[in-house]
C-alpha positions as CSV (number, residue, x, y, z in Angstrom):
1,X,-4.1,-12.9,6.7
2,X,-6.0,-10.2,4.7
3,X,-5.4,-10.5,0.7
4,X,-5.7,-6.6,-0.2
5,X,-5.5,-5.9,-3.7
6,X,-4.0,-2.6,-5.6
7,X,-5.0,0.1,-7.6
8,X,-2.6,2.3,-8.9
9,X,-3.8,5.0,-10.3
10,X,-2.4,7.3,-13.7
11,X,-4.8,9.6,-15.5
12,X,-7.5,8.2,-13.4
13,X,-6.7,5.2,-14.9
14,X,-5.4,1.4,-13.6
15,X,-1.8,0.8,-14.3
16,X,1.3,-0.5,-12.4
17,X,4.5,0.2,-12.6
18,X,7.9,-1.7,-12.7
19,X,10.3,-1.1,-9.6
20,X,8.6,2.5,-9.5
21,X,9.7,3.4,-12.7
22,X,7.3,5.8,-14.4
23,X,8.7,4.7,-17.9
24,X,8.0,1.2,-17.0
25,X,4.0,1.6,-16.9
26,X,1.4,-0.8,-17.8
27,X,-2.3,0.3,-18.8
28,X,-4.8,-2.2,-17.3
29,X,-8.2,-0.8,-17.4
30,X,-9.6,2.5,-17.9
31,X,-12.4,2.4,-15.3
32,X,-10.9,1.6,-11.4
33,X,-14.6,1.9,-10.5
34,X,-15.2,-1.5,-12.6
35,X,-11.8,-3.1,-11.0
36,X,-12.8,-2.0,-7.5
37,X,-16.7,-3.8,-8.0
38,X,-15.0,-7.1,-9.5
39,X,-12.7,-7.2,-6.4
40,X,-16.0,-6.8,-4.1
41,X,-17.8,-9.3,-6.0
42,X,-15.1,-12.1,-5.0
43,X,-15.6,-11.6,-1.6
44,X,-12.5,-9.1,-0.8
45,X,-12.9,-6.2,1.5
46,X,-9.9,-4.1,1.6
47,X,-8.6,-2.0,-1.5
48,X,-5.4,-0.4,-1.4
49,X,-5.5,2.5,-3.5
50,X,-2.2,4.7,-4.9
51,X,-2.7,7.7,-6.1
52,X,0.9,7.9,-8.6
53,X,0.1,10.9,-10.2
54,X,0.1,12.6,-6.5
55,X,3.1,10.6,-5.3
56,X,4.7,12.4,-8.3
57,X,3.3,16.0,-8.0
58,X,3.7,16.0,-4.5
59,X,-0.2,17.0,-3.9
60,X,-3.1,14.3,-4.0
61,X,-4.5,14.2,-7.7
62,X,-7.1,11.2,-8.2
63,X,-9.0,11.9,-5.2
64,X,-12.1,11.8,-7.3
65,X,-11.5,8.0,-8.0
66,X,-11.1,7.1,-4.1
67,X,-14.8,9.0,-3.8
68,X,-16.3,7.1,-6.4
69,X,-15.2,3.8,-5.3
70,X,-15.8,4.2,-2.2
71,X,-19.3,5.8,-2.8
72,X,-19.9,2.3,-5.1
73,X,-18.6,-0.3,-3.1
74,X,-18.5,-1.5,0.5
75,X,-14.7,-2.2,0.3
76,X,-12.8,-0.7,3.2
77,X,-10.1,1.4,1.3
78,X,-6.6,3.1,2.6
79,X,-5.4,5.9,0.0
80,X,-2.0,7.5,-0.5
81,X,-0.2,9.5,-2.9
82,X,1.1,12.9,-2.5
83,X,-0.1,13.5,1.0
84,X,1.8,16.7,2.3
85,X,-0.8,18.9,4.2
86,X,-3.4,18.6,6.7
87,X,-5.6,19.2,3.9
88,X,-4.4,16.2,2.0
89,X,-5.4,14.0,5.2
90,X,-9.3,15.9,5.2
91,X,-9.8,15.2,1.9
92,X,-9.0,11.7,2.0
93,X,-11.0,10.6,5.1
94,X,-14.0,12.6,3.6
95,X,-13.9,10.9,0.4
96,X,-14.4,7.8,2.4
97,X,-11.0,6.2,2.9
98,X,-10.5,4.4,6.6
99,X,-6.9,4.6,6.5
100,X,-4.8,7.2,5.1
101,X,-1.0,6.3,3.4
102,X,1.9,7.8,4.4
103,X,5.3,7.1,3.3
104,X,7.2,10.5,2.6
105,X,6.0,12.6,5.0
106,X,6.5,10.0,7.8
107,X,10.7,10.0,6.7
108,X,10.8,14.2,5.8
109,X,8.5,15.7,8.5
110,X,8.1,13.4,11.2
111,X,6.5,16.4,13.5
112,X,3.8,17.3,11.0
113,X,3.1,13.4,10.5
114,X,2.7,13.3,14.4
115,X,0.7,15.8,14.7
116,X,-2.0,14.3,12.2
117,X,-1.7,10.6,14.1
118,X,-2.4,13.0,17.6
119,X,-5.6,14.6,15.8
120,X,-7.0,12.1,14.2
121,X,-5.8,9.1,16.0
122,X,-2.9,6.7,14.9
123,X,-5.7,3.8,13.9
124,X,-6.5,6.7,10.9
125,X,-3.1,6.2,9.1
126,X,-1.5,2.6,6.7
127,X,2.6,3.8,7.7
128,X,4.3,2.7,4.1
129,X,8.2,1.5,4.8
130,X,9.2,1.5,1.1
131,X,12.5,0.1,0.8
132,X,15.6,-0.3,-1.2
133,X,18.3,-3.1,0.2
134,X,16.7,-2.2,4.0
135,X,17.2,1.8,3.1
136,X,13.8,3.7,2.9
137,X,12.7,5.4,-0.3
138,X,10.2,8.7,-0.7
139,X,8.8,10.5,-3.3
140,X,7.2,7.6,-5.3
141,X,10.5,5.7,-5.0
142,X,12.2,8.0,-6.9
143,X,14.6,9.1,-3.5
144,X,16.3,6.3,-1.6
145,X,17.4,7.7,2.0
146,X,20.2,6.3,4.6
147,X,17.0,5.7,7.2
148,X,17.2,2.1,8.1
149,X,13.6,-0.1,7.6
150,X,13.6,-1.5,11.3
151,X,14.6,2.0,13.1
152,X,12.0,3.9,10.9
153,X,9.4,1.0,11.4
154,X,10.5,0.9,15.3
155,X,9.9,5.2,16.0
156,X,6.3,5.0,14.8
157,X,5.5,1.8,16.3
158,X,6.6,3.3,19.9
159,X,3.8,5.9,19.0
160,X,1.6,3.7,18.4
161,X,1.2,3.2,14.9
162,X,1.0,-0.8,14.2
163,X,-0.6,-0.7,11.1
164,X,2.5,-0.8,8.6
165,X,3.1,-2.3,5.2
166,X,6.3,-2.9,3.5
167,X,7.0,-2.8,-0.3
168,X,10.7,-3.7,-1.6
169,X,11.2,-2.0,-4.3
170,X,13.5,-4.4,-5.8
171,X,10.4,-7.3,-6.3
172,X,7.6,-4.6,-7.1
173,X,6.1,-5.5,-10.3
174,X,8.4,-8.1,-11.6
175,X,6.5,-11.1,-10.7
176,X,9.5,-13.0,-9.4
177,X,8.0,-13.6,-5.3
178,X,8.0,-11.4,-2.3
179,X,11.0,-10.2,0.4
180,X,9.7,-13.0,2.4
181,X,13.3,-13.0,4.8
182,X,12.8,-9.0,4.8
183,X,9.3,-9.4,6.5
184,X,10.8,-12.1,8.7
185,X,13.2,-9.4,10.0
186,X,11.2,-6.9,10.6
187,X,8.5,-9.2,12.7
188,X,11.3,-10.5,14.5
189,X,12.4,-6.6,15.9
190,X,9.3,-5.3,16.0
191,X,6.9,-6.8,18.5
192,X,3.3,-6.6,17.7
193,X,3.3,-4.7,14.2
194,X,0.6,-5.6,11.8
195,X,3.1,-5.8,9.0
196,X,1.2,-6.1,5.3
197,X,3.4,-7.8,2.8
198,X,3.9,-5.5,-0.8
199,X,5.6,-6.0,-3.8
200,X,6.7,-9.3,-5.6
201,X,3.6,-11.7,-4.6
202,X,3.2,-13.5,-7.9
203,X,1.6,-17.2,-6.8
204,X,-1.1,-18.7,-4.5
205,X,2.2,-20.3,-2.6
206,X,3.6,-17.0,-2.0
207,X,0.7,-15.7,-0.2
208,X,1.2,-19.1,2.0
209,X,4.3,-18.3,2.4
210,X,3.9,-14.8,4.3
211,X,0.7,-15.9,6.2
212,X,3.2,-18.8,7.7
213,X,6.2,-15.7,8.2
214,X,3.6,-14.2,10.3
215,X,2.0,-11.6,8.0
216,X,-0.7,-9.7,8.6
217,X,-1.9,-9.2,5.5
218,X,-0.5,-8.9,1.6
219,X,-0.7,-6.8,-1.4
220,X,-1.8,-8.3,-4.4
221,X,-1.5,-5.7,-7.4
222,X,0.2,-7.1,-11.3
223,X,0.0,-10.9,-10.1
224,X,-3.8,-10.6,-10.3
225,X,-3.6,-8.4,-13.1
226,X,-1.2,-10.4,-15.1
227,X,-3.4,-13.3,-14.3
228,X,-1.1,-15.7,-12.2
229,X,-3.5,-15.4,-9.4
230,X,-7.1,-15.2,-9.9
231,X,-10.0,-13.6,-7.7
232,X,-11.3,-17.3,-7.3
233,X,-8.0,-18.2,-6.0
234,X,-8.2,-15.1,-3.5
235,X,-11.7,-16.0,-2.6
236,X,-10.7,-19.5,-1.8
237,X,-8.2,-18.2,0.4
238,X,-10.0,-16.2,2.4
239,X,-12.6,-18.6,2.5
């Protein structure tokens, strides 16, 4: 299982939110440069980084950070945050992301989003499911929609998108363990996804937990921050 850690991003600067309430921020670090190196140094090679300010705006903000990280480190990076135009999706992959995230515009314009997966190939795009009591959620959480996790997960699947991670809002932040049944759910209906794990993860044992539920890989954002889990811990892991 991959251990990918977060970077959310505010002002250009590392925060994280509580249940993806923009009132409920926490300031980390000033430089995600910095963050980004430390996580290379202990042997991690994904970065998953969340442009807020774009989720928010509705137009990709922080794109400078994603350049500078990736122009600094050798960590393979997916970026997302207020993707709404083709642009949006250029921008990203030449600032030197692998993946780019969608969430919203995979629930509100399912054509456009199909178009960009049939230009640029379906391996080019992280699908976010972000969910509220199996509902999805858009617009940086803020929207919670009647479109059910496993028949949003399921339409994009059968178009071959596999790469797919899943945050429930409810755990996101508060350090009290993933939606380990959730994930368990949607493996079970949905043959051959590669289903990353977000929101909640707060202990080494956790991210046992989800490699054993079949997890292909886990978000690690406010644990590592917060220092339940450390990068030694991580590196052990992966080890």
């Amino acid at each position: 299982m991959e251990i990918i850690p977060a970077i959310d991003l505010i002002g250009g600067k590392v925060v994280r939110l509580t249940e993806g309430d923009y009132s409920k921020k926490t300031e980390y670090h000033s430089n995600p440069v910095e963050i980004a190196r430390q996580f290379e140094d202990a042997g991690l090679k994904r970065l998953h980084l969340v442009d807020l300010d774009g989720a928010k705006k509705g137009t990709v903000v922080n794109w400078r950070v994603l350049e500078n990280i990736t122009s600094s480190t050798s960590l393979v990076v997916d970026f997302g945050g207020g993707v709404k135009q083709e642009s949006d999706v250029k921008m990203i992959m030449d600032a030197g992301a692998r993946w780019v995230t969608i969430g919203s515009m995979a629930v509100k314009q399912p054509g456009v989003f199909l178009s960009w997966v049939e230009k640029y190939g379906a391996d080019r795009f992280f699908l976010g499911a972000d969910v509220r009591n199996e509902k999805i959620a858009v617009g940086g959480w803020l929207e919670t929609t009647e479109l059910d996790v496993h028949q949003f997960i399921r339409q994009y699947t059968d178009q071959g998108l596999n790469y797919v991670f899943c945050t429930d809002i409810s755990k996101d932040g508060k350090l009290e363990g993933p939606a380990t049944e959730l994930y368990k759910l949607i493996l079970s209906e949905n043959n051959g996804v590669d289903l990353v794990a977000s929101g909640g993860v707060t202990t080494m044992e956790d991210l046992y937990e989800l490699r054993s539920a079949g997890c292909h890989g886990a978000i690690v954002g406010k644990a590592i921050y917060e220092n339940r889990i450390s990068l030694d811990d991580l590196e052990k892991f992966n080890a």
